[in-house]
C-alpha positions as CSV (number, residue, x, y, z in Angstrom):
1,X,73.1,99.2,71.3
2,X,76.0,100.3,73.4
3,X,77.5,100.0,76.7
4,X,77.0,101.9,79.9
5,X,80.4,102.4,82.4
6,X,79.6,101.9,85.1
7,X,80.6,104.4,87.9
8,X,83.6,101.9,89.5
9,X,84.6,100.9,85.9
10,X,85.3,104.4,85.4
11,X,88.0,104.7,88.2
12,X,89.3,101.2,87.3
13,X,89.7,103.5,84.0
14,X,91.6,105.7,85.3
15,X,93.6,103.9,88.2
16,X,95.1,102.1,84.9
17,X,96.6,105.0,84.0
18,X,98.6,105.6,87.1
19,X,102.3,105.8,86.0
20,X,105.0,103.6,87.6
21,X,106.7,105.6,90.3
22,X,103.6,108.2,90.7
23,X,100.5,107.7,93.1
24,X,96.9,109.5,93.3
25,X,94.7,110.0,95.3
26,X,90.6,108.8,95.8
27,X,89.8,112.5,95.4
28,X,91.8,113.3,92.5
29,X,90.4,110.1,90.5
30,X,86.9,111.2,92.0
31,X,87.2,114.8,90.3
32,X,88.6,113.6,87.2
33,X,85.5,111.6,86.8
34,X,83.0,114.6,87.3
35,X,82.1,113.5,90.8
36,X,84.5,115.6,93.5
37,X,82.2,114.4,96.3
38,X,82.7,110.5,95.7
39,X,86.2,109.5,96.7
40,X,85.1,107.4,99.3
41,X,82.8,105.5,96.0
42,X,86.5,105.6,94.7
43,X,87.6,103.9,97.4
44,X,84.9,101.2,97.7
45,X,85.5,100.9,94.0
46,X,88.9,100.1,94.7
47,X,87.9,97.3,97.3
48,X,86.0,95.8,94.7
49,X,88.2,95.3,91.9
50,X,87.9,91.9,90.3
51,X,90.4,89.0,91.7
52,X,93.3,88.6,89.1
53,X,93.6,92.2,88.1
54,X,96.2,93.8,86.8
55,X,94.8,96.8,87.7
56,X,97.6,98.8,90.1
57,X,95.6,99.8,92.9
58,X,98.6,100.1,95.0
59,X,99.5,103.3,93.7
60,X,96.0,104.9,94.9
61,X,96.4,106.7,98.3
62,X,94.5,109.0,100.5
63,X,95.3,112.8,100.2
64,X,97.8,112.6,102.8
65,X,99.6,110.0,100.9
66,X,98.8,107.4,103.5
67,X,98.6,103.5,102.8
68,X,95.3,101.7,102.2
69,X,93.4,100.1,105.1
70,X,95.4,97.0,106.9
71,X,93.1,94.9,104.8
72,X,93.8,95.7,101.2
73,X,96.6,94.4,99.8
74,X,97.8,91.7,102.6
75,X,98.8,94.8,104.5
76,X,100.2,98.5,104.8
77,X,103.8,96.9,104.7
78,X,103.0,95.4,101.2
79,X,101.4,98.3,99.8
80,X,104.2,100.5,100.8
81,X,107.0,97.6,99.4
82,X,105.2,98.0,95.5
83,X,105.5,101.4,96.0
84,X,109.1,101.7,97.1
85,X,109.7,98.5,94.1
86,X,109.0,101.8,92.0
87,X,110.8,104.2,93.1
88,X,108.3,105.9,95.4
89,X,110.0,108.1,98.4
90,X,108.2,108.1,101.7
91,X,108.4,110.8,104.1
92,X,109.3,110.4,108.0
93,X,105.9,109.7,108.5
94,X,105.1,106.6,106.0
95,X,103.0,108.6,104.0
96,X,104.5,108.8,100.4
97,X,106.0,111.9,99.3
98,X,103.1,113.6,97.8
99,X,105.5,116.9,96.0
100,X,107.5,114.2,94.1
101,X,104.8,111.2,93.1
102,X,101.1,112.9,92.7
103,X,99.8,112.6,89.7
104,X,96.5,113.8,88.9
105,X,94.4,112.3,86.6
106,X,93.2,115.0,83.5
């Protein structure tokens, strides 16, 4: 008998795959899994990634390469530090520089 993925394992999936120095979005993980309507699932499934991951949730951004919410991560300011740690440009904005770091999932 085999196992069933659940939906949120599935973008832990993918989220793994996330180079170093490269971001995606909720969206873009939620079309690469078949569901283009569900990137705010993404995002819950992001919350709820097990303590003691290694999972690098701090490349995930919204569309308009914006941090996560002030309480993921310990803060905007930490997200953004992994992010720069690996090379990852932000624009004048904050928001990370989408042309040079998107990856999208296949």
């Amino acid at each position: 008998m085999g196992t069933t993925e659940t939906f949120f394992e599935r973008v832990w999936g993918v989220a793994a795959k996330v180079p170093r120095g490269k971001v995606t979005t909720y969206g873009a993980i939620a079309r690469a899994l078949g569901s283009p309507g569900a990137a705010r699932t993404v995002g819950w499934a992001m919350r709820a990634v097990p303590a003691g991951s290694r999972l690098p949730c701090h490349r995930v951004v919204n569309a308009a390469g914006d941090m996560s919410p002030e309480e993921a991560f310990g803060g905007r300011d930490v997200q953004r530090s992994l992010l720069e740690s690996e090379g990852v440009a932000f624009d004048i904005r904050g928001h990370v520089d989408m042309k040079r770091h998107l990856w999208i999932p296949s």
